[in-house]
C-alpha positions, 0 to 999 in steps of 0.5 A: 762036671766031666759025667756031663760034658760026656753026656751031652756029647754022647746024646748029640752023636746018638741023634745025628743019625736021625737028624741026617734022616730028617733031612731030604736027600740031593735026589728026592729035593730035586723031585720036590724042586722039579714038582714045585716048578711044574705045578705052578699054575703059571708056568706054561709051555713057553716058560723054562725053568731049570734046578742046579742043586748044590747041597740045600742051595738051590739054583733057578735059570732058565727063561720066563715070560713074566717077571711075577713068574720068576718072583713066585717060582723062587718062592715057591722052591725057596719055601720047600723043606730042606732049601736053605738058599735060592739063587734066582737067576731065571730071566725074564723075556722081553714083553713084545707082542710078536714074540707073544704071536710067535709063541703061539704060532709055533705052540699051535704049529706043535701041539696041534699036529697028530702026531705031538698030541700024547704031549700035548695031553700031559699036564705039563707038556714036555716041549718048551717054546721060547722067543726072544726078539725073533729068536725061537728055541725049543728045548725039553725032552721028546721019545726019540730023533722023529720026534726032535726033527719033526718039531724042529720042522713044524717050528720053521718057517713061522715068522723066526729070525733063528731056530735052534733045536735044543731038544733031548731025546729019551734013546 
């Protein structure tokens, strides 16, 4: 009876290094969160959603225009082998229909400048429009402070109650 009591603990041990392996790591699960996010066919440059990972719990905030948005994207990550829990915390943005212009004002304001056109032709461009009630905020990633305070200002003067600039640069 003791033979396979020590048997059967010896062949757990033994697997437990293949069973770590079989597991994805902290940072090619943020990868496969990140690509989830980005590839859904909804998401668009006024929708920003971000992934906090705390083991295999996945955590969405950001901001979205529609509420189906937030459903399916906590879907989406939730379905990725390796998540064991989601916790949407994404919000959704009010539907008004002038926030709606100011998106696009500022998107074409933006985008259709010369000098945002390598962003604008990546498949998910890098810089994020978001409008709440007049407020607009421009988040993601740009190559450096030109790029920052060039959209910064082309992003003015289009309707805004506020601005703020929220974007990264790479250097």
């Amino acid at each position: 009876m003791k033979f396979r009591i020590v048997c059967a603990a010896l062949a757990v041990l033994l697997c437990l290094p293949a069973l770590a392996l079989a597991q994805p790591q902290p940072e090619s699960l943020q990868l496969e969160v990140t690509r989830s996010v980005t590839t859904y066919s909804r998401y668009t440059v006024f929708d920003d959603v971000r992934a906090h990972i705390d083991g295999r719990t996945v955590t969405l905030s950001g901001k979205v225009t529609l509420p189906v948005k937030k459903d399916d994207i906590g879907k989406r990550v939730a379905a990725l082998h390796g998540v064991t829990a989601v916790r949407n915390e994404i919000e959704v943005l009010p539907p008004l229909r002038s926030d709606d212009e100011l998106r696009h004002r500022v998107g074409r304001a933006i985008y259709s400048n010369a000098a945002f056109w390598r962003y604008a032709a990546m498949s998910t461009p890098p810089i994020r429009i978001l409008v709440d009630r007049g407020r607009v905020t421009l988040t993601g990633l740009v190559a450096n402070e030109s790029d920052r305070m060039l959209a910064r200002s082309l992003a003015t003067g289009l309707g805004e109650t506020t601005l703020s600039c929220e974007l990264r640069t790479e250097r």
